[in-house]
N, C-alpha and C positions, 0 to 999 in steps of 0.2 A: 504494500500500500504506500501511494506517496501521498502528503498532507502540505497543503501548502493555509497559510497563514496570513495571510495581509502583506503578503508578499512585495516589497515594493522595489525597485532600480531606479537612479537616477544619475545622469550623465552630466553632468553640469544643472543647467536651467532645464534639461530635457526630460521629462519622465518616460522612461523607458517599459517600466513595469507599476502597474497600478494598481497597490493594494490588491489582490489577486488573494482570493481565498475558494479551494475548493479539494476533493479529494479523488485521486483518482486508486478504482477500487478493482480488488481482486476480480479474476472468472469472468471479466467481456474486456474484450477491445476496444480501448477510447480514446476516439480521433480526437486530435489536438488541433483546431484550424482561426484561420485570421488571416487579416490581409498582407499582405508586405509591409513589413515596418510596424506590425500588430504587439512583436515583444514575444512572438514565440519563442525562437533562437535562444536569447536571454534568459527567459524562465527557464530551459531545457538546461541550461549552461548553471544556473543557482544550482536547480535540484542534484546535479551532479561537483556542487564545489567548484566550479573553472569561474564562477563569478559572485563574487561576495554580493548580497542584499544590503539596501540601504536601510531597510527597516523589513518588521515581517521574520517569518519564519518557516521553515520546509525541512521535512524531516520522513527518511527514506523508514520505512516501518520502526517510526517511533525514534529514530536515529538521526541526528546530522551525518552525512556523509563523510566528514574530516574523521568521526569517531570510527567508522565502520571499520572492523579488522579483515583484512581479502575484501574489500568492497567487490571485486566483479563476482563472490559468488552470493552478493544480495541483490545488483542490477549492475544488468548488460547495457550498453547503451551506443549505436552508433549515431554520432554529431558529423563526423565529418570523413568520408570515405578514401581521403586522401593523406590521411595522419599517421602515415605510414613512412617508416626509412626504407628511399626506395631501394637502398645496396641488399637487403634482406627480403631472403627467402617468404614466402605465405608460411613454411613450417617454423622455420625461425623464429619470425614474429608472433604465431601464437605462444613459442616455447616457453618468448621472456615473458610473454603478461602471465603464462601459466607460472613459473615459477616465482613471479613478483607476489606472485596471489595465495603460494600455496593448494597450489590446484595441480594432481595429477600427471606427468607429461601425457601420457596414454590419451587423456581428454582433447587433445591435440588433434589427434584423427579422427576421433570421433567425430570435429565439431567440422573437419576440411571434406568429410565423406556428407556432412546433414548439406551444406552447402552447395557443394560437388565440385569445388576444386583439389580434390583428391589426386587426378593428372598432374596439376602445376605445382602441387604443392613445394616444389622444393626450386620453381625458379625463381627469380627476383621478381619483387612487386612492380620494380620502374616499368617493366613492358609489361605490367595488367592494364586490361580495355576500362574504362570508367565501369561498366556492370560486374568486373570480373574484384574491383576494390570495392565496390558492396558487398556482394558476396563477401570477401573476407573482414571485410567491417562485421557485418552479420554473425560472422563464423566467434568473433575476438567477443560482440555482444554476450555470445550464447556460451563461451569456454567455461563458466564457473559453474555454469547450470543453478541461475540464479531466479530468484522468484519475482523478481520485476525486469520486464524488458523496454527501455525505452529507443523509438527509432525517429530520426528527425530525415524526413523526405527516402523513405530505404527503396523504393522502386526507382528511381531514379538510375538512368543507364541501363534499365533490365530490359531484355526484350521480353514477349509476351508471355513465354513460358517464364519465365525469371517472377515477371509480374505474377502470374497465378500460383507459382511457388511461394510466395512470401506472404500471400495473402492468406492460403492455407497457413503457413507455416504459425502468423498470429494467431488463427482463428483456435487452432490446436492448440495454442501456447494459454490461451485464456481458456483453452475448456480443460486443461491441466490446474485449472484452480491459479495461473501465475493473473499478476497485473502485467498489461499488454497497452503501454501510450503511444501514440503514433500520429505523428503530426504528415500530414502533406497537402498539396496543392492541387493535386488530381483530384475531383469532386465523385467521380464518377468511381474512382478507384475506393476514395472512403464510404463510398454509401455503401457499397461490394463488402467493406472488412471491418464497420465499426459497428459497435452496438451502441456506444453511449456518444456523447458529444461536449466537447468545451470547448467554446467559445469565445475567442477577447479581440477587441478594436482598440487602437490604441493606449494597448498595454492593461486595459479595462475588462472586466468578466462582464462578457452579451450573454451565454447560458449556456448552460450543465445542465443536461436532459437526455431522453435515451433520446436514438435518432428518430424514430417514430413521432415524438411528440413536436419535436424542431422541424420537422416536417408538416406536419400538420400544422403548429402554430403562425410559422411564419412564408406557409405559402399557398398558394392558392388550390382550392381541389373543387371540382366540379363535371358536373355527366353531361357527354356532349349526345344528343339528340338528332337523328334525321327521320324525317318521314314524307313521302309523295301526297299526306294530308297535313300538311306544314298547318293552314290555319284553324281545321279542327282542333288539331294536337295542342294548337297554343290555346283556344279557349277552354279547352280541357285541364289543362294546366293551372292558366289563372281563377277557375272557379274552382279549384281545387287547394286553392291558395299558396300556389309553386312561384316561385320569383324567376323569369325566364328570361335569360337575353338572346339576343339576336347576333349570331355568328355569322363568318362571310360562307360562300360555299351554302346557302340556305340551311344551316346547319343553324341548331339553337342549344342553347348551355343553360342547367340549372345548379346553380351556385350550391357547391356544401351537400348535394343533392343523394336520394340513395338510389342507383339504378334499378335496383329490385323493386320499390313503390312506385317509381315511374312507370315500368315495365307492366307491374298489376294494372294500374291506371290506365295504361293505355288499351292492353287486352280485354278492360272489362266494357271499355269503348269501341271496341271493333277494331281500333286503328293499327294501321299497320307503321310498320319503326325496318328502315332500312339501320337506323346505326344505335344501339343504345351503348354506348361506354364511358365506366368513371374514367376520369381523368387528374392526376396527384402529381401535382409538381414536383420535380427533382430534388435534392440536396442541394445541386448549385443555383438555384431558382431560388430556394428559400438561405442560402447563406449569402445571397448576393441583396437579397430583400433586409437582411438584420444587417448589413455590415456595411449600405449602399452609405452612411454617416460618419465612418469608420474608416474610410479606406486614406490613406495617406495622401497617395498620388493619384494623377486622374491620368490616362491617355487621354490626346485627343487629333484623329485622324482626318482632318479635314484636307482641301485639297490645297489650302493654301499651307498647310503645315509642308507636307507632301514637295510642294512646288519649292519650299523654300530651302528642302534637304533636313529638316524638323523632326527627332524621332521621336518616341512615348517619352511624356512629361515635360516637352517645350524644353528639349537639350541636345543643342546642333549631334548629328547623327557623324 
């Protein structure tokens, strides 16, 4: 379990981390997400000691992390895929953190075969492809077989089996009872592997929820409707007292709606329905709806940006 406390950072005048209180809990996977410049990097960087807080407090199961004796075999954590000396071997490099840890040499292999750099294991990391120094980030994560895992962007460089490996790999990892945090940028990838959700804007806590209810709450769901009796259907509807809009495509939406009542509704009218289907906005629908206040930087691609050699954020390209 990590417990974070009022967590606060600040850089000068900058507040970096904002009071930030929440916990993240054994047995599910909980995506860590915010915009660029949100303060995730930072919080990720306290819970592990690499950044002293200004105020606040964070404590790895009930522990500061400066106390923990072998901290990698209480949490694993890859930050940065490239924190490796590149003159050293993948076996090498797990060898010292094993022995810096008091951890097994044997757990060495075991951790290069869970990963599958098993083959390179003994050449130098300076020629691993960027997915191939995930992987052994991942591998260095897992060597203590620790009961929290935290990973900051860990698909990143993975091709698509790489990707669907690591996804399982969390999801296994939290139904072994471990705590599973996992912050990234791909929306589509956390909807796929997380259960729970924390949220922050500007270093600020937006919300801790499972993903279910962050979806719901903050975005839009509605049953989209067609039928060749377009204007039956709608009077049917509003004396039914259904709130209906008008979509392009002669298609009609009711807001919040349940398609099964519709459906009754319509059948007990005769009517006939070319399309009934709910419709639930995404994760990136609803994080881009809580965070639209939040976001730091703005693009904007207009054609005079364009014209002028202008890239994202109004900063000659």
């Amino acid at each position: 379990m990590i417990e974070l406390e009022g967590l606060t950072k600040r850089y000068g005048d900058k507040v970096a981390v904002d009071r930030l209180t929440f916990t993240v809990r054994p047995g599910v996977v909980t995506g860590f997400l915010g915009p660029n410049g949100a303060g995730k990097s930072t919080t990720m960087r306290m819970i592990l000691g690499l950044d002293h807080p200004t105020a606040g407090d964070v404590r790895i199961d009930g522990t500061h992390y400066a106390r923990l004796r072998d901290p990698l075999t209480y949490i694993g954590a890859l930050l940065d895929a490239k924190a490796v000396h590149g003159g050293r071997s993948a076996y090498h490099h797990l060898l010292c953190l094993a022995q810096s840890n008091g951890i097994p040499g044997s757990r060495v292999a075991e951790v290069l075969e869970t990963v599958g750099l098993t083959s390179v294991a003994r050449k130098k990391t300076k020629g691993f492809s960027y997915g191939m120094g995930q992987r052994l980030g991942i591998a260095a994560a897992l060597l203590g077989n620790p009961r929290i895992v935290m990973f900051d962007e860990p698909v990143n460089g993975l091709d698509p089996e790489g990707i669907h490996w690591i996804r399982n790999l969390m999801k296994s990892l939290a139904a072994q009872g471990r705590t599973v945090f996992v912050s990234s940028h791909l929306m589509s990838e956390m909807a796929l592997t997380a259960d729970h959700l924390v949220v922050i804007g500007q270093g600020r806590l937006l919300a801790d929820t499972s993903m279910a209810d962050f979806i719901r709450t903050n975005a839009r769901s509605y049953v989209r409707i067609r039928s060749p009796q377009r204007e039956r259907l709608l009077d049917v509807l509003h004396q039914a007292g259904i709130t209906v809009v008008e979509a392009g495509g002669e298609a009609l939406e009711v807001e919040g709606g349940k398609a099964e009542q519709i459906g009754e509704l319509a059948a007990r009218h005769g009517l006939v329905l070319h399309e009934l289907s709910p419709r639930q906005a995404s994760l990136e629908e609803a994080f881009m709806q809580l965070t639209a206040e939040a976001v730091e930087y703005h693009a904007h691609a207009g054609p005079a940006a364009v014209a002028h050699g202008w890239g994202a954020g109004g900063k000659e390209a």
